[in-house]
N, CA, C and O atoms as CSV, one atom per row, in Angstrom:
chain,resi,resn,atom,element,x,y,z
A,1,UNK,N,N,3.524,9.245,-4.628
A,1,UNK,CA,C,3.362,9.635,-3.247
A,1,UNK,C,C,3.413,11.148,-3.063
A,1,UNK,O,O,3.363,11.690,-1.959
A,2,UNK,N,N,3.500,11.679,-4.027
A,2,UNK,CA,C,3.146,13.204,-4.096
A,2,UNK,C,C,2.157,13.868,-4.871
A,2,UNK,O,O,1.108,13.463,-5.374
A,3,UNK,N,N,2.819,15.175,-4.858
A,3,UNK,CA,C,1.177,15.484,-5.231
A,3,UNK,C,C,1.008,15.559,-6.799
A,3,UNK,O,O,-0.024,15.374,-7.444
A,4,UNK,N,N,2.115,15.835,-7.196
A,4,UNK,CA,C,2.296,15.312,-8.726
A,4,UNK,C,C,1.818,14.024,-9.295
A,4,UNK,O,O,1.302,13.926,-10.408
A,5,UNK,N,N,2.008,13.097,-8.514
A,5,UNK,CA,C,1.606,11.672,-8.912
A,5,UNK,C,C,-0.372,11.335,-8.859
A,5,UNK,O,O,-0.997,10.278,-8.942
A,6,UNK,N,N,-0.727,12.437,-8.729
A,6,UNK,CA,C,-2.119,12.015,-8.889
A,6,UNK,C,C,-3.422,13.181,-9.481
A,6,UNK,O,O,-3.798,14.208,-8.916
A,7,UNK,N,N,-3.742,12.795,-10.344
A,7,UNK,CA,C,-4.693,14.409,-10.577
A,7,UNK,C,C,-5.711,14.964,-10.001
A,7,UNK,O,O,-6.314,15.860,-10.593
A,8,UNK,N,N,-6.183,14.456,-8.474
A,8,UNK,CA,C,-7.141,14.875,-7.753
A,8,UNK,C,C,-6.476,14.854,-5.932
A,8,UNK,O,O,-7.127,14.489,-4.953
A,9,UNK,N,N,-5.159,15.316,-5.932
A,9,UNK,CA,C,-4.464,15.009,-5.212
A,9,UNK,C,C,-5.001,15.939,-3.579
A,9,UNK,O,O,-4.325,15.663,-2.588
A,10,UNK,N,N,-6.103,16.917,-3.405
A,10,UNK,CA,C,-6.584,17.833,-2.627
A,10,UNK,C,C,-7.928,16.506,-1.693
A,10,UNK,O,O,-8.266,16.049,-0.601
A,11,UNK,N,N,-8.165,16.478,-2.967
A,11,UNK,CA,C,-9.805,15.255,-2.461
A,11,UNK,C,C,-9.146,13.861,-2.121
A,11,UNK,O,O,-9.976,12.968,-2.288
A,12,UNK,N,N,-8.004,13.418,-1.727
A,12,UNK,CA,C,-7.771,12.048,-1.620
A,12,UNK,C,C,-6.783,12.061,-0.797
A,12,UNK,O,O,-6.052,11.078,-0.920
A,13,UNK,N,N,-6.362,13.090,0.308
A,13,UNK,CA,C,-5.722,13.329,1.179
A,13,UNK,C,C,-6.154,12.295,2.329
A,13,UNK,O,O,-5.313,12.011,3.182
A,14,UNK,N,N,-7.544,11.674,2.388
A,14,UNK,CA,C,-7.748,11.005,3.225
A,14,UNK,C,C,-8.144,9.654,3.064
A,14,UNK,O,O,-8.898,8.970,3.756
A,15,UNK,N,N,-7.331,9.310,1.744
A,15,UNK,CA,C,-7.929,7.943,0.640
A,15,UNK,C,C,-6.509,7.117,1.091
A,15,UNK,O,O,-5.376,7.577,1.234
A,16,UNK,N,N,-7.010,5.697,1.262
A,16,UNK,CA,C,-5.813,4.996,1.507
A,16,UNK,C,C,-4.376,5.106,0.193
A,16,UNK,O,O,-5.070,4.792,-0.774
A,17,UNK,N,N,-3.798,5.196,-0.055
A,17,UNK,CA,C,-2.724,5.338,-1.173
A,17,UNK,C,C,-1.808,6.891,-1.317
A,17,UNK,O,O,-0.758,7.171,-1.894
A,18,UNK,N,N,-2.813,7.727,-0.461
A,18,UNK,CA,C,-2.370,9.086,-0.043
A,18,UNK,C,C,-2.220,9.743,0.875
A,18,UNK,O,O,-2.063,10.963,0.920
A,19,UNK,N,N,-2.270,8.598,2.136
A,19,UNK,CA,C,-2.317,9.154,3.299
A,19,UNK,C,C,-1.071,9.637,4.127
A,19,UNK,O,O,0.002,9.036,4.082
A,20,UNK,N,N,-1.262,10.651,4.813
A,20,UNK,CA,C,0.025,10.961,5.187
A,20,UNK,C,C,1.008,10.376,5.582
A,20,UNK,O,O,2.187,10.614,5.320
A,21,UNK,N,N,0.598,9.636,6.187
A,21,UNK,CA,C,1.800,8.474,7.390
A,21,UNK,C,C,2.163,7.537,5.909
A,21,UNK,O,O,3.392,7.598,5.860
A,22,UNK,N,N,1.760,6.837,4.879
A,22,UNK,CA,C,1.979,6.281,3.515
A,22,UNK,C,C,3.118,7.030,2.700
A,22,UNK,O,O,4.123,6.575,2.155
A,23,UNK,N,N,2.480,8.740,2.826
A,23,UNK,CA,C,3.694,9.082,1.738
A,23,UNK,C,C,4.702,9.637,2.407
A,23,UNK,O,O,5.494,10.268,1.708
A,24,UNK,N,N,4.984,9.578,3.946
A,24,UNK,CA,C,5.581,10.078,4.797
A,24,UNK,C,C,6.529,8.604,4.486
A,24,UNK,O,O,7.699,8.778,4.146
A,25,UNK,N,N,5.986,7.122,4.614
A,25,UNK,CA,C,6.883,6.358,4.369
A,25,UNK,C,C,7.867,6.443,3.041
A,25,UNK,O,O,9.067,6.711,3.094
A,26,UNK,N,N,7.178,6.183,1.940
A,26,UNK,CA,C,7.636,6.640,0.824
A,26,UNK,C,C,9.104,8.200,0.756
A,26,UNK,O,O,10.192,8.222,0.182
A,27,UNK,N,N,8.834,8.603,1.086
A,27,UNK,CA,C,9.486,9.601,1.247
A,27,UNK,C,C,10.867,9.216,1.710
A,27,UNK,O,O,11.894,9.525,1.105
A,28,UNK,N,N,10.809,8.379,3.053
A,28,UNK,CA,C,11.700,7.992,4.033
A,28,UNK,C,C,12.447,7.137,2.878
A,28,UNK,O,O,13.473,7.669,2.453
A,29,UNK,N,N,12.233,6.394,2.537
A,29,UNK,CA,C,12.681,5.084,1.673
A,29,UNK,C,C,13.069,5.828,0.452
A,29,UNK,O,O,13.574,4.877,-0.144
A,30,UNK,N,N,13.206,6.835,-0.363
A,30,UNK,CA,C,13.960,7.649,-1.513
A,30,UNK,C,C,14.975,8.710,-0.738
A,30,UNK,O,O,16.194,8.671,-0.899
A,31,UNK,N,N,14.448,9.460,-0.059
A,31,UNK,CA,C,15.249,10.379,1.017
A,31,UNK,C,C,16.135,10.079,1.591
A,31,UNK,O,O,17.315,10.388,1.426
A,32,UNK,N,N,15.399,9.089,2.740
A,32,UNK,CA,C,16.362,8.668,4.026
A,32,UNK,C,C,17.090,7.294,3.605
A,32,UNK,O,O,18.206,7.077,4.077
A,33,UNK,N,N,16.745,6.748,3.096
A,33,UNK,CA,C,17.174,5.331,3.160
A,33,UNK,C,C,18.495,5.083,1.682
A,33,UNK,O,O,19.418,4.273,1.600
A,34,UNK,N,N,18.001,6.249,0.634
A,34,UNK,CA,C,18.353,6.033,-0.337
A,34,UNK,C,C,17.912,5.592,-1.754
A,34,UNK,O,O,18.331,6.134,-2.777
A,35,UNK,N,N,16.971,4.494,-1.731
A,35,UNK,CA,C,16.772,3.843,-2.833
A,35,UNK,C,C,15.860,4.915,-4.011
A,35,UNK,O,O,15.181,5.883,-3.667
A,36,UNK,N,N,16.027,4.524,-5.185
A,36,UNK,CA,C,15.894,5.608,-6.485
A,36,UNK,C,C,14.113,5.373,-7.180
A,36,UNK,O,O,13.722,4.348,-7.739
A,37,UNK,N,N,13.576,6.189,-7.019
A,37,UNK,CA,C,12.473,6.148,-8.011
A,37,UNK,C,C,12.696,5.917,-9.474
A,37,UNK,O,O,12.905,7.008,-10.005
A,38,UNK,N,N,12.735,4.949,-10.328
A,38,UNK,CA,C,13.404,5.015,-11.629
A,38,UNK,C,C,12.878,5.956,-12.308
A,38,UNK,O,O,13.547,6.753,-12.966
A,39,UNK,N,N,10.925,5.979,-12.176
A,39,UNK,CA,C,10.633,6.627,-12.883
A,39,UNK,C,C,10.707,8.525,-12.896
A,39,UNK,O,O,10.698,9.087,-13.991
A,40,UNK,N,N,10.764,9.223,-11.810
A,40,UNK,CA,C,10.943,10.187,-11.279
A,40,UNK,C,C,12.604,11.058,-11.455
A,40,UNK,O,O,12.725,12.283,-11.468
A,41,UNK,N,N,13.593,10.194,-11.558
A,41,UNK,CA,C,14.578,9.953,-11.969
A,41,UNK,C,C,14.661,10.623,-13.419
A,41,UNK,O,O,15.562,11.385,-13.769
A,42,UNK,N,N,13.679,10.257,-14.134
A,42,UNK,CA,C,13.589,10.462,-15.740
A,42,UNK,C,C,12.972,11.627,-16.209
A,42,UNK,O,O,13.207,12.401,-17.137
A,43,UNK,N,N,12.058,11.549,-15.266
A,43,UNK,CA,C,10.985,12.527,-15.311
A,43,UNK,C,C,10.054,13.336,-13.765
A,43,UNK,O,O,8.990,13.181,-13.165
A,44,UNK,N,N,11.183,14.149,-13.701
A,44,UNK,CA,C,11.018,14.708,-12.128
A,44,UNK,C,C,9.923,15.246,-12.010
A,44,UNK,O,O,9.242,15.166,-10.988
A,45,UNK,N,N,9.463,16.137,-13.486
A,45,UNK,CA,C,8.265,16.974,-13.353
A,45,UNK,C,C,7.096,16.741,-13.653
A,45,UNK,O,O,6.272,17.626,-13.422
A,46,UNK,N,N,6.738,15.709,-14.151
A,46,UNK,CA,C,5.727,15.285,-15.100
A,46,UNK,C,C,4.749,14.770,-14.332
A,46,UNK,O,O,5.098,14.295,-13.252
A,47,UNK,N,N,3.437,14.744,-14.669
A,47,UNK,CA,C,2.159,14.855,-13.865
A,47,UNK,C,C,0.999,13.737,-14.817
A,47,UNK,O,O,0.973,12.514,-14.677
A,48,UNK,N,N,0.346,14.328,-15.517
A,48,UNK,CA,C,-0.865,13.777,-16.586
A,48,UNK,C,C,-0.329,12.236,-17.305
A,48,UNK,O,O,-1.015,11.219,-17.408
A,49,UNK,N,N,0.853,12.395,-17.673
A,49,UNK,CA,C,1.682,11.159,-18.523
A,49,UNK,C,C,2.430,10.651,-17.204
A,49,UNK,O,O,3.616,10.925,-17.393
A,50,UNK,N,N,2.334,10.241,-16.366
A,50,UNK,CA,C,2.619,9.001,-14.929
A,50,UNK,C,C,2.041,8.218,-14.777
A,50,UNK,O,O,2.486,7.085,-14.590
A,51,UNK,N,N,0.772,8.529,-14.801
A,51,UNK,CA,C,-0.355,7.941,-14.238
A,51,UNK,C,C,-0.608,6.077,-14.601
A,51,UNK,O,O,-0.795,5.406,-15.616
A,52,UNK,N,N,-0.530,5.917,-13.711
A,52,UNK,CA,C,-0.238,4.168,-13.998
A,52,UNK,C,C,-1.485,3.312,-13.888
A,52,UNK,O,O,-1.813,2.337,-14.564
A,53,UNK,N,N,-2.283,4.082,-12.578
A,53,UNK,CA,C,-3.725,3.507,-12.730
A,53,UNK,C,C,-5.204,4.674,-12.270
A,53,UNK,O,O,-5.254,5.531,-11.388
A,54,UNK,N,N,-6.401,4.184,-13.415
A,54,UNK,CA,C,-7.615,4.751,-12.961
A,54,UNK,C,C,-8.288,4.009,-12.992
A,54,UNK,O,O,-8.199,2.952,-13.616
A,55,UNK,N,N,-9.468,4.521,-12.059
A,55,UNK,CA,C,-10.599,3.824,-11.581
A,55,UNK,C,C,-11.435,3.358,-12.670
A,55,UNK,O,O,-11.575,4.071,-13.663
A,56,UNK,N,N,-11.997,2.244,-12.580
A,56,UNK,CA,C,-12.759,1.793,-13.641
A,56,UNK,C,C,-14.434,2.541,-13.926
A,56,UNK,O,O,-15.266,2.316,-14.805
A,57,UNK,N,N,-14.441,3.826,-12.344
A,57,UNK,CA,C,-15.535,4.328,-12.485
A,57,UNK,C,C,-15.423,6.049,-12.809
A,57,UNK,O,O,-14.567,6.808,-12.355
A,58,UNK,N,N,-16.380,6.343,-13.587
A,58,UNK,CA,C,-16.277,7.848,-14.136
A,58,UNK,C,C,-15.786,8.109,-15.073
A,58,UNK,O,O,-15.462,9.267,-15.335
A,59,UNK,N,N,-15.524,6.809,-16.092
A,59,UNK,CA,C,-14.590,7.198,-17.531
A,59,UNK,C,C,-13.161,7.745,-16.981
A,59,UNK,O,O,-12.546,8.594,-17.626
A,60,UNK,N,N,-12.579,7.135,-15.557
A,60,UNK,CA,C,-10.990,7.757,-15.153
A,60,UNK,C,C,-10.268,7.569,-16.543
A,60,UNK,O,O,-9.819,8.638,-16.959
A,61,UNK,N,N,-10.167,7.093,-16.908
A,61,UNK,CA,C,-9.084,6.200,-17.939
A,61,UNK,C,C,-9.361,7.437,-19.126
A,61,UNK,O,O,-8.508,8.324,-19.086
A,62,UNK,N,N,-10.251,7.584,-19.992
A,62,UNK,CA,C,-10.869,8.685,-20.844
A,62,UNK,C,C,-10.598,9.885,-20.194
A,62,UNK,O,O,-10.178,10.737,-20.977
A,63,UNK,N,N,-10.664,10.151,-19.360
A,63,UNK,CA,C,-10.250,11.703,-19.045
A,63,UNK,C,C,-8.998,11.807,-18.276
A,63,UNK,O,O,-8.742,12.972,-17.974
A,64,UNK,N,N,-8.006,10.798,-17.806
A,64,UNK,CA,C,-6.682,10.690,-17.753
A,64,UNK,C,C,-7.320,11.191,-16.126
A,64,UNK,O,O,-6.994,12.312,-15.737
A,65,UNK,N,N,-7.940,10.593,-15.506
A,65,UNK,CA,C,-8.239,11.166,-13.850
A,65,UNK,C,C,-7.349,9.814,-13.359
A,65,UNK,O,O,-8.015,8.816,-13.088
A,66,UNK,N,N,-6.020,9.737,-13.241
A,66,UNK,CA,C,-5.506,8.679,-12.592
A,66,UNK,C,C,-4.285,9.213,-11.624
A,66,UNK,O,O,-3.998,10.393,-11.421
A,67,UNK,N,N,-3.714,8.182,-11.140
A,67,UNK,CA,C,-2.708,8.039,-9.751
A,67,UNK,C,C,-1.341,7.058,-10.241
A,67,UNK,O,O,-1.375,6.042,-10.935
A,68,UNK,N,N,-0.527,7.520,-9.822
A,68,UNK,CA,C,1.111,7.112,-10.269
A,68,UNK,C,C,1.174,5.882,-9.329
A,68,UNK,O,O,2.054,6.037,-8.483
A,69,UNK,N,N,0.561,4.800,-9.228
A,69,UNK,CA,C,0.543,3.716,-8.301
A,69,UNK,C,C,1.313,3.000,-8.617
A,69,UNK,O,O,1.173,2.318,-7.602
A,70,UNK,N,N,2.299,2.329,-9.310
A,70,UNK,CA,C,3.211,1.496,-9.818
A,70,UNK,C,C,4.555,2.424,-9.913
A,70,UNK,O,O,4.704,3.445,-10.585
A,71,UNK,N,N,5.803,1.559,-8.755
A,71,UNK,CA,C,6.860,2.365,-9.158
A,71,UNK,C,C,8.039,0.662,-8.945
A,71,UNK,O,O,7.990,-0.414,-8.349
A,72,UNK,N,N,9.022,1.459,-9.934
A,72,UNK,CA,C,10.154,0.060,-9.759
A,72,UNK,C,C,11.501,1.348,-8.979
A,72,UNK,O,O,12.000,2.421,-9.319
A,73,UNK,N,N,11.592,0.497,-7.933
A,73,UNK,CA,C,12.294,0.916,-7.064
A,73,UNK,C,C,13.598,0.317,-7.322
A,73,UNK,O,O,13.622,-0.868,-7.654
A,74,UNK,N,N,14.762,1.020,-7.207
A,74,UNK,CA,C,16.117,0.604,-7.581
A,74,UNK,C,C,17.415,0.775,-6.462
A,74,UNK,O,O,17.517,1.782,-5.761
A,75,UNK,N,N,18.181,-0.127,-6.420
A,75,UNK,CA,C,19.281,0.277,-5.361
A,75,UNK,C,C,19.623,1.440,-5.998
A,75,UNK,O,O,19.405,1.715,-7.178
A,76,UNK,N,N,20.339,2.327,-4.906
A,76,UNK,CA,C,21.582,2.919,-5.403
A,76,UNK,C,C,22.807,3.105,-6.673
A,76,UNK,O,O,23.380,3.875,-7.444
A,77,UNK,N,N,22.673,1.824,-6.205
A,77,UNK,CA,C,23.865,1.292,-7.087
A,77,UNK,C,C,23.645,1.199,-8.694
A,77,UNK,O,O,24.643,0.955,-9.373
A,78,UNK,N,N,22.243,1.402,-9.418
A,78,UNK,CA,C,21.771,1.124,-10.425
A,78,UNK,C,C,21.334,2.681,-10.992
A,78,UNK,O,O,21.054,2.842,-12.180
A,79,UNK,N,N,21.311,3.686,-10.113
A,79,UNK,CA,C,21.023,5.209,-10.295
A,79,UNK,C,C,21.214,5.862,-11.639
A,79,UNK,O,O,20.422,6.519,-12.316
A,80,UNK,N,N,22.649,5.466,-11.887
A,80,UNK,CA,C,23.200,5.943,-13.006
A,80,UNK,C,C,22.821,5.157,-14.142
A,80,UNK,O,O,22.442,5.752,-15.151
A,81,UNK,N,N,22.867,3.941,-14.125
A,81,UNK,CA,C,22.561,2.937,-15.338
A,81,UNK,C,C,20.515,3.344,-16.142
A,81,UNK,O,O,19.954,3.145,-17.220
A,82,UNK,N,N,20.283,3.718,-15.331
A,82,UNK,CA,C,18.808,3.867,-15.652
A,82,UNK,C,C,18.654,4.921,-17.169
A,82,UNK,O,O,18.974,6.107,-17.085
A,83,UNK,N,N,18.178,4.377,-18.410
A,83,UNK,CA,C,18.471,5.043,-19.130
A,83,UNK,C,C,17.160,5.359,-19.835
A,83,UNK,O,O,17.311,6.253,-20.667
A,84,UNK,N,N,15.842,4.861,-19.743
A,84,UNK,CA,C,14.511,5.019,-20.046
A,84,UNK,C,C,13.770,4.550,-19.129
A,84,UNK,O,O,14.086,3.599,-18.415
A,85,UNK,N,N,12.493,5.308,-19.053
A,85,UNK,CA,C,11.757,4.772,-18.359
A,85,UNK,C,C,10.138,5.365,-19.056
A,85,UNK,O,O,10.021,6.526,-19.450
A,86,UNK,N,N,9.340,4.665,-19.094
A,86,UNK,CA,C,8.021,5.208,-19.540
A,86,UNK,C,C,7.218,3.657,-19.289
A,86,UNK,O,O,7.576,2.511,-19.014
A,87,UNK,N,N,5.715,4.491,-19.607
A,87,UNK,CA,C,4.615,4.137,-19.005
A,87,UNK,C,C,3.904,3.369,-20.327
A,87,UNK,O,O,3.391,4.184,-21.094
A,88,UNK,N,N,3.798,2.237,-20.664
A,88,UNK,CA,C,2.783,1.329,-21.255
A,88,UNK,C,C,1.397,1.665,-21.553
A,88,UNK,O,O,0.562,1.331,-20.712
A,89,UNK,N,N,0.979,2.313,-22.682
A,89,UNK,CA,C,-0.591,2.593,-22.615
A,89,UNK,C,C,-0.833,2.531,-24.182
A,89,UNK,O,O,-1.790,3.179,-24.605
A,90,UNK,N,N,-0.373,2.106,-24.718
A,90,UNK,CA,C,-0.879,1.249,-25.976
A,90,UNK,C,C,-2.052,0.632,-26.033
A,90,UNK,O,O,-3.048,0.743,-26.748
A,91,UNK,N,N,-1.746,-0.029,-25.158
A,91,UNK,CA,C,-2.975,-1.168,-24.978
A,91,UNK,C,C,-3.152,-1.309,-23.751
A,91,UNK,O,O,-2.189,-1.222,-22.989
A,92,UNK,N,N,-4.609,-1.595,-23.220
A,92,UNK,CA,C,-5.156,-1.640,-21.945
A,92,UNK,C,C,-5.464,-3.116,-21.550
A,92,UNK,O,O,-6.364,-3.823,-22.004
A,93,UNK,N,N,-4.756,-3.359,-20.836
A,93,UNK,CA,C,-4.863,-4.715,-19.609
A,93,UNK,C,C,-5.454,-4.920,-18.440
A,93,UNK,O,O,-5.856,-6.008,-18.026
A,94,UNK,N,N,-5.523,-3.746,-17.822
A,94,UNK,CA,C,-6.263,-3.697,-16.650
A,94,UNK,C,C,-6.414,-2.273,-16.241
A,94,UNK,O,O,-6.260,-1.444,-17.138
A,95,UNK,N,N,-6.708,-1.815,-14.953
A,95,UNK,CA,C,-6.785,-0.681,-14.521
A,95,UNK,C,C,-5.400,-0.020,-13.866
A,95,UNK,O,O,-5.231,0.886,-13.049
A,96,UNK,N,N,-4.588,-0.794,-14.517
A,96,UNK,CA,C,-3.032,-0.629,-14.132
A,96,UNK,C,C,-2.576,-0.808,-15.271
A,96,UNK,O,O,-2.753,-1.798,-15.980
A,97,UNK,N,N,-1.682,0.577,-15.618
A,97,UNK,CA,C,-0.328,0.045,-17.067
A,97,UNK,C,C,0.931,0.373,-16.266
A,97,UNK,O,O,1.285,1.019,-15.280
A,98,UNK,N,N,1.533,-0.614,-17.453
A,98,UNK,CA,C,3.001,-1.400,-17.111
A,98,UNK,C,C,3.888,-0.514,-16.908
A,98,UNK,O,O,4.023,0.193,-17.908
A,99,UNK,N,N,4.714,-0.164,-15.864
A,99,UNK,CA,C,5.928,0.947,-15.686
A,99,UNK,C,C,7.415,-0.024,-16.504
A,99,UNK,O,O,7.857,-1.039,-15.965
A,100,UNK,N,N,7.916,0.454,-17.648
A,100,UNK,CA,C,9.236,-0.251,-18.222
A,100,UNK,C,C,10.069,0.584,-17.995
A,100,UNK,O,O,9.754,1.699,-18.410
A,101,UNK,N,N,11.319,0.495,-17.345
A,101,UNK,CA,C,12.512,0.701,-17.548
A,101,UNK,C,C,13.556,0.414,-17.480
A,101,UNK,O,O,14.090,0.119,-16.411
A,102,UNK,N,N,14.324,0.418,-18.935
A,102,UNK,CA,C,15.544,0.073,-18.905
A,102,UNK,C,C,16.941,0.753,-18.396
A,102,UNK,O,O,17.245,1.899,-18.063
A,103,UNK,N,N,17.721,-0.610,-18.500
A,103,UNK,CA,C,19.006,-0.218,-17.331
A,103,UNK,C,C,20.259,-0.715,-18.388
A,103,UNK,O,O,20.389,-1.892,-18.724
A,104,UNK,N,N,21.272,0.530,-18.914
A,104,UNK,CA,C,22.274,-0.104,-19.358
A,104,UNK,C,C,23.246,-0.499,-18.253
A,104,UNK,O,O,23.757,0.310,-17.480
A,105,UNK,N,N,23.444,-1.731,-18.246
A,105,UNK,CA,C,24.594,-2.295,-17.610
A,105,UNK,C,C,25.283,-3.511,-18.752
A,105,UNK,O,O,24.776,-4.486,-19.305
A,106,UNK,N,N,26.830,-2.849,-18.788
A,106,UNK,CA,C,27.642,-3.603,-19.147
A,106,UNK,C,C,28.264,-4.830,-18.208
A,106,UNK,O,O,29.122,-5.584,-18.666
């Protein structure tokens, strides 16, 4: 929901998934409300290696032109336990790879 999370983030200001009132929600719900981005958490800065899904048109996928669309959202309460998190791209399943992260809890 920022501008990190997508690599054409200027041209898609008016694309459903980036729209203001969208990442204005988003925002509210990590900010205001509390709950934890796991993955962001791990990796606050990171841009090119997020990217969870591209378009099946323009070779997105081959030139890494994608959008951080997949996030696992966590209470509070799990903040600290979060101990990896990364992005599935081994192998391609769809126009979406798998966000994993693990949580040590004893």
């Amino acid at each position: 929901h920022k501008e990190i999370d997508l690599k054409n983030y200027k041209g898609n200001k008016k694309n459903s998934g980036f729209l203001p009132e969208e990442r204005q929600w988003m925002t509210e719900l990590f900010e205001g409300v509390g709950w934890v981005d796991t993955y962001r958490k791990l990796h606050p800065d990171t841009t090119d290696a997020s990217y969870t899904w591209w378009s099946n048109r323009g070779e997105a996928y081959a030139k890494n032109v994608g959008w951080r669309l997949d996030y696992q959202i966590a209470h509070p309460s799990l903040e600290e336990k979060i101990v990896k998190a990364s992005i599935y791209k081994d192998e391609k399943f769809s126009d979406h790879a798998p966000l994993i992260v693990d949580y040590l809890i004893k």
